[in-house]
C-alpha distance (Angstrom), angle and dihedral (degrees) to the residues before:
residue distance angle dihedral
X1 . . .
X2 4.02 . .
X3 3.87 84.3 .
X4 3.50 89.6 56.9
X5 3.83 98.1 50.7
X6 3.93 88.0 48.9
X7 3.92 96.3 49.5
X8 3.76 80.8 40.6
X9 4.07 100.4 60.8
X10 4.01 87.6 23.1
X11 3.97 86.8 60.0
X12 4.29 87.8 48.8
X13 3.37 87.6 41.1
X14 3.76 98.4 57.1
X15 4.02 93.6 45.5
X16 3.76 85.2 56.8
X17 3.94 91.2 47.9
X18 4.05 83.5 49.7
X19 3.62 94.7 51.4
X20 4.39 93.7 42.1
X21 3.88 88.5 46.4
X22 4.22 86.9 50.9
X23 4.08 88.3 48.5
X24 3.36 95.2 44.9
X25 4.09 90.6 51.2
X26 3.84 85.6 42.4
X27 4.52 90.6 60.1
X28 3.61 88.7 41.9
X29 4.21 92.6 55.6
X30 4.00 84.0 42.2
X31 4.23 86.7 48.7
X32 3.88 86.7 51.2
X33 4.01 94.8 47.3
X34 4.18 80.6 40.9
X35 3.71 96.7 56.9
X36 3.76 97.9 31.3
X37 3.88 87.8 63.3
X38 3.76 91.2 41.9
X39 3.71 87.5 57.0
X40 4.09 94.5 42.1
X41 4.14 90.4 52.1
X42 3.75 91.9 52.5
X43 3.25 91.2 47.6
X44 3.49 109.8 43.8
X45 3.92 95.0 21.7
X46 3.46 110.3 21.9
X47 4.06 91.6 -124.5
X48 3.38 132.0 121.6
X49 4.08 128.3 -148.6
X50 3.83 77.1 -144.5
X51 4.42 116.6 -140.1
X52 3.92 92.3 43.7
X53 3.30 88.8 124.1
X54 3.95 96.6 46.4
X55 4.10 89.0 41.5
X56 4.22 80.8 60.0
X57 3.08 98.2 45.4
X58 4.05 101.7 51.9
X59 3.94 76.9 44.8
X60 3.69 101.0 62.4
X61 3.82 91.3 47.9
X62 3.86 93.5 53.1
X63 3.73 91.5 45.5
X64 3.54 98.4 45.1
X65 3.86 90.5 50.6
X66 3.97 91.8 43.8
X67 3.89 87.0 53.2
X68 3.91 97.3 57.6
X69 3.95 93.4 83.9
X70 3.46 98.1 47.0
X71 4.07 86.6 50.1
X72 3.41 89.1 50.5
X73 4.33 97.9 42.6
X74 4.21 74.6 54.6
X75 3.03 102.5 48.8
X76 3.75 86.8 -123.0
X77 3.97 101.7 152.5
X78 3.79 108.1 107.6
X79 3.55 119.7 -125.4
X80 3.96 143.1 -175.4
X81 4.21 105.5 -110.9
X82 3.81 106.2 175.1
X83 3.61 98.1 110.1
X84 3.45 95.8 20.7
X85 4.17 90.3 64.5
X86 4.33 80.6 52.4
X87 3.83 89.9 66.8
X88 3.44 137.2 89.8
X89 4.26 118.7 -109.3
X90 3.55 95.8 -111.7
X91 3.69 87.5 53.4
X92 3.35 95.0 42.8
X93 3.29 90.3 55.7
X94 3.95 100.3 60.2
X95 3.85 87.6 48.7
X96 3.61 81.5 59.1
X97 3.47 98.8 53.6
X98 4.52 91.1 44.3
X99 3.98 80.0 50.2
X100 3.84 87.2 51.5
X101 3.72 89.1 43.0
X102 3.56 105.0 46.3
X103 3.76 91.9 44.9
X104 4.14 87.8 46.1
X105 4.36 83.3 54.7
X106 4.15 90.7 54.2
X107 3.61 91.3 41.8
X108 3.82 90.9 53.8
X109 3.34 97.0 41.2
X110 4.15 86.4 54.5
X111 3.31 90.9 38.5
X112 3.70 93.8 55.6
X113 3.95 94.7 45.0
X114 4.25 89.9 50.4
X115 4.13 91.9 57.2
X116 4.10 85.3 41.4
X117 4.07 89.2 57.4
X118 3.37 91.1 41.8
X119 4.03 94.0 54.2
X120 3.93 86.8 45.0
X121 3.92 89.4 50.8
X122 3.70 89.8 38.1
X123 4.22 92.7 54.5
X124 3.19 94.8 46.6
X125 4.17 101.0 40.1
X126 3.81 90.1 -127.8
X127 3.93 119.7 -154.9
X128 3.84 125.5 -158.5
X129 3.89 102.2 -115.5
X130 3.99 91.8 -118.7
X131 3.47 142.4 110.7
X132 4.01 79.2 -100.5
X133 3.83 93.0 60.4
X134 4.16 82.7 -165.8
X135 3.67 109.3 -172.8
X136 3.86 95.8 -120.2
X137 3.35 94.5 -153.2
X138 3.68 88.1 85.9
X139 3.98 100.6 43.6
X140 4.38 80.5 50.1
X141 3.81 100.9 49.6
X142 3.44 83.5 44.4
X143 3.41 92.6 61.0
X144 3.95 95.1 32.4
X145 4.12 81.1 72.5
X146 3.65 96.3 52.3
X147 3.87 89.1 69.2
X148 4.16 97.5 27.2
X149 3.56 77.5 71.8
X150 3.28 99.9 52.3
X151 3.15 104.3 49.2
X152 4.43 87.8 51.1
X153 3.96 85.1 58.5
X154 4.18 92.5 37.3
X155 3.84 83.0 54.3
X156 3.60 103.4 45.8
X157 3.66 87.5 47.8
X158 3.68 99.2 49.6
X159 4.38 87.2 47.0
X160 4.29 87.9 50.7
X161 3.90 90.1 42.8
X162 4.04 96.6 43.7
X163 4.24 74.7 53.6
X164 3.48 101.9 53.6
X165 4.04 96.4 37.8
X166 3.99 85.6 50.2
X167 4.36 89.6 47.9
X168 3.52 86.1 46.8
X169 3.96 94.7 -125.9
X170 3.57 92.4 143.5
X171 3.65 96.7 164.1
X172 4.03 90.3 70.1
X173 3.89 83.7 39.6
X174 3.62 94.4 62.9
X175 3.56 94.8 36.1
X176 4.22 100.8 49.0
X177 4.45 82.9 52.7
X178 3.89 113.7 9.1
X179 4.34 104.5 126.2
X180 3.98 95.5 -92.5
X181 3.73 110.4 -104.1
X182 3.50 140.9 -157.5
X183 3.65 100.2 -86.8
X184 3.84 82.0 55.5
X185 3.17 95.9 53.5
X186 3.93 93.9 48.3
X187 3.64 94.4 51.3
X188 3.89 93.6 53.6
X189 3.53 96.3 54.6
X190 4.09 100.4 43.4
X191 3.85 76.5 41.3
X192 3.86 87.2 59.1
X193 3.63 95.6 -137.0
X194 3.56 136.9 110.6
X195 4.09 116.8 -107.5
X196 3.78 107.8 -92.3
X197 4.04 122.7 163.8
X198 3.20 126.6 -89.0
C-alpha cells in the first residue's frame, strides 16, 4: 500500500519534472534568440534592446533549478563507482539510499535558504538596481519552484526506496537509484525514448 502511494506521487512527480525540464530548455532557446538579436542591433545598428543580459541571467537560475528533478528522475547526478561496483547489491543498495539521503539534506538545506531570500526580497519589495528595475520577487519564486519540486520527487523517492530496501527487493532498489550505466544508456536510445526513472 505505502509503495503504492510513493510510486503514485513519484510517477506525478516525474511528469512535472518532464514538463519544468522542457520550460526551462524552452527560456534558454528564447535567451539564445534574446542575445543573438542583442548582439545583431549593436552591431549593425548600434541599439540595444537594453536588460538582455539581466533577462539571461534570471533565466539560467530558473532553468537550472527547474532541471534538478528531471536529473534526479534520470539518474543524471554523476558519481564516483569504483568501490561501489566491488559491493554486493544489497549493499549497494543502502549506499544508494545514504547517497539519496545526503543529497536530500543539501537540497533542503538550499531549498530552505531560496524561500528565506525570497521572504526577505518579498518584505521588503526588492528591485534589481537596473535600468530593468524587475521586481525580483518574480525571477526568485520562480526559482523557489525549481527546487520545491525537487525536493516532492527527492521525497517520494527516498519513502519508495526506504520500502523496497526494508522488503528486501533489491533488484528494483538498485534499479529505481543505481548511477545509470552504459547498458542504460544503450537501451534508451535503441528503445527510442528519452531516460526517465524507473
Amino acid at each position: 500500500m505505502m509503495k503504492n502511494i510513493f510510486l503514485t506521487f513519484e510517477k506525478w512527480t516525474e511528469r512535472l519534472a518532464e514538463h519544468a525540464a522542457l520550460a526551462g530548455g524552452l527560456l534558454m532557446l528564447v535567451c539564445c534568440f534574446m542575445v543573438s538579436a542583442e548582439i545583431l542591433l549593436r552591431k549593425l545598428f548600434n541599439h540595444s534592446i537594453g536588460g538582455a543580459d539581466e533577462l539571461t541571467g534570471y533565466a539560467l537560475g530558473i532553468a537550472t533549478s527547474w532541471s534538478f528533478a528531471y536529473a534526479l528522475a534520470c539518474r543524471a547526478n554523476i558519481r564516483i563507482d569504483s568501490l561501489y561496483m566491488m559491493l554486493p547489491l544489497r549493499f549497494r543498495g543502502m549506499v544508494d539510499l545514504l547517497a539519496l539521503l545526503a543529497m536530500g539534506a543539501v537540497l533542503v538545506f538550499a531549498t530552505i535558504f531560496a524561500i528565506k531570500v525570497m521572504n526577505t526580497t518579498a518584505s521588503f519589495g526588492s528591485r534589481a538596481n537596473t535600468p530593468l528595475q524587475t521586481p525580483l520577487i518574480i525571477p526568485q519564486a520562480l526559482w523557489v519552484v525549481g527546487y520545491v519540486l525537487s525536493c516532492l520527487l527527492l521525497l517520494s523517492r527516498i519513502g519508495r526506496a526506504a520500502t523496497l530496501l526494508i522488503t528486501g527487493q533489491t533488484t528494483q532498489l538498485h534499479s529505481l537509484l543505481a548511477a545509470r550505466t552504459v547498458e542504460d544508456e544503450i537501451r534508451d536510445e535503441t528503445a527510442g525514448r528519452p531516460a526517465a526513472g524507473q
